[in-house]
N, C-alpha and C positions, 0 to 999 in steps of 0.2 A: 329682207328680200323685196326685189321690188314688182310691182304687178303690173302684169304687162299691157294693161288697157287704160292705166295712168299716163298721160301723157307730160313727161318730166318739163318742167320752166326752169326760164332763169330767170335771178331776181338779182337786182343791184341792190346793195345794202351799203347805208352812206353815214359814216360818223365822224361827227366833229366835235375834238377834246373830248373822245368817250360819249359822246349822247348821240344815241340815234338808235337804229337799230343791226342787232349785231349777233349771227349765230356765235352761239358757245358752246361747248363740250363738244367733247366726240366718243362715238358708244358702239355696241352693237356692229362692229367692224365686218366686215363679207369680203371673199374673199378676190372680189372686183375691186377693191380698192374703197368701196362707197362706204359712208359709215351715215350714222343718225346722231345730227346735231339739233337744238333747238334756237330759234329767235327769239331777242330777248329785247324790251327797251332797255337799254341801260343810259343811265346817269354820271356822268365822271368816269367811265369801265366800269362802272358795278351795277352788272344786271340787275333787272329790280322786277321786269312784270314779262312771264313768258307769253307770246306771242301764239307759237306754231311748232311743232319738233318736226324734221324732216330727213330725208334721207340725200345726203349730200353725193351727187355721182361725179362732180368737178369745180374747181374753183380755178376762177381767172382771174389775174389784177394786181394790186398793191394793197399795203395795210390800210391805204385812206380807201378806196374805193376797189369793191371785190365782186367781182360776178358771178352768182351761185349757179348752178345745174342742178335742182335736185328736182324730189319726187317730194308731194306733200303727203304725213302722215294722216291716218283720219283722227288720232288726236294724240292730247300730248303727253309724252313721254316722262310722268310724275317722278319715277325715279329718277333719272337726271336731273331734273329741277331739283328735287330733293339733296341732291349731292351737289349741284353747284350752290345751294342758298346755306348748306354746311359749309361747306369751304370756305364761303365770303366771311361766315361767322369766327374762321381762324385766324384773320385779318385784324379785328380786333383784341381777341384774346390773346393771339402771339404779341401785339405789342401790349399790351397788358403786362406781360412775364417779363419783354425785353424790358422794360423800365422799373417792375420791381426788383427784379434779380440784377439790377444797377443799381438801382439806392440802396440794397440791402446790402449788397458786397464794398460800399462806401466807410460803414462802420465794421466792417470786418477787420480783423489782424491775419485773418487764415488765410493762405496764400493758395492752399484747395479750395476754398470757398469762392474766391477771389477769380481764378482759372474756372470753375465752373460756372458762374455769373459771366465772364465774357462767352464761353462756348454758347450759353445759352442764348446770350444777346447776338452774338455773330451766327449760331445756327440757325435760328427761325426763321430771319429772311430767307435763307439759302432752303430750307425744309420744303417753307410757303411754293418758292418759284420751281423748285427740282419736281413736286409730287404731281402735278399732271402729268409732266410731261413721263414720269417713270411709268404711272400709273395707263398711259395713254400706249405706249411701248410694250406692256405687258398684255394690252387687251390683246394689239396688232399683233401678236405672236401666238396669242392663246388661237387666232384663227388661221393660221401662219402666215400673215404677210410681214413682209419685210420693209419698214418705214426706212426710207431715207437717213431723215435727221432728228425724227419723233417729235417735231416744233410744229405747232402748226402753221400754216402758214398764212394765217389772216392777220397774222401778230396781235394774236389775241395777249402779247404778253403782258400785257394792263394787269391782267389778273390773274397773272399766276407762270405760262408759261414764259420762259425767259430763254434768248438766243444768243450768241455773240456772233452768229453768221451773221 
């Protein structure tokens, strides 16, 4: 909810090759459209040290340079951090799985064994990039709004959400 003796900014957020600064997540949906993101420095796309969480009322721009519209939180939104610094951490575990569950099905004879080892190696990537955006689709309707294309649109897909638009 946003309070009405806040006077909402905008903020240019500039990254290059993933380093700079860069709202991520989206939460807490209303049924204006606005939702609560947090800024993050990130390094290569992987956020690393939150900034600010805020409540985003519009975005302008391209995925190289995006102009925010929001309202500042008075502080930050530890749950979300909590859940995106999870997430990051499935990044490596999933490839973890994707390369054992390939060398272990190398000595395999079993041709289940064998078809299990690729689904897992082919599903993780697709798990990794599908689950925000699922997850992000089901907030926007638990409030009932109706997302477009449920991608966001900063092209935060570095880390996670994935478009072919």
């Amino acid at each position: 909810m946003i309070v009405e003796n806040v006077i909402s900014k905008i903020k240019r957020t500039r990254s290059v090759n993933g380093t700079g600064s860069v709202f991520v997540g989206e939460c807490d949906y209303e049924e204006d459209g606005s939702y609560t993101s947090t800024c993050w420095i990130c390094i290569f796309g992987f956020p690393i040290l939150p900034l600010y969480s805020a409540r985003i009322l519009d975005i302008t721009g391209n995925f190289f340079l995006a102009d925010y519209q929001f309202t500042k939180l008075p502080r930050i939104k530890w749950m979300q951090v909590f859940r995106t610094w999870v997430y990051m951490l499935l990044y490596p575990i999933g490839i973890f799985i994707m390369i054992l569950m390939h060398v272990m099905s190398r000595g395999s004879d079993s041709t289940v064994f064998r078809l299990m080892s690729w689904v897992c190696v082919l599903g993780t990537p697709i798990m990794l990039f599908a689950l925000p955006t699922l997850l992000r689709i089901r907030a926007a309707k638990a409030v009932g709004l109706e997302l477009d294309t449920g991608i966001s649109k900063t092209g935060s897909w570095m880390i996670g959400d994935f478009s072919l638009c």
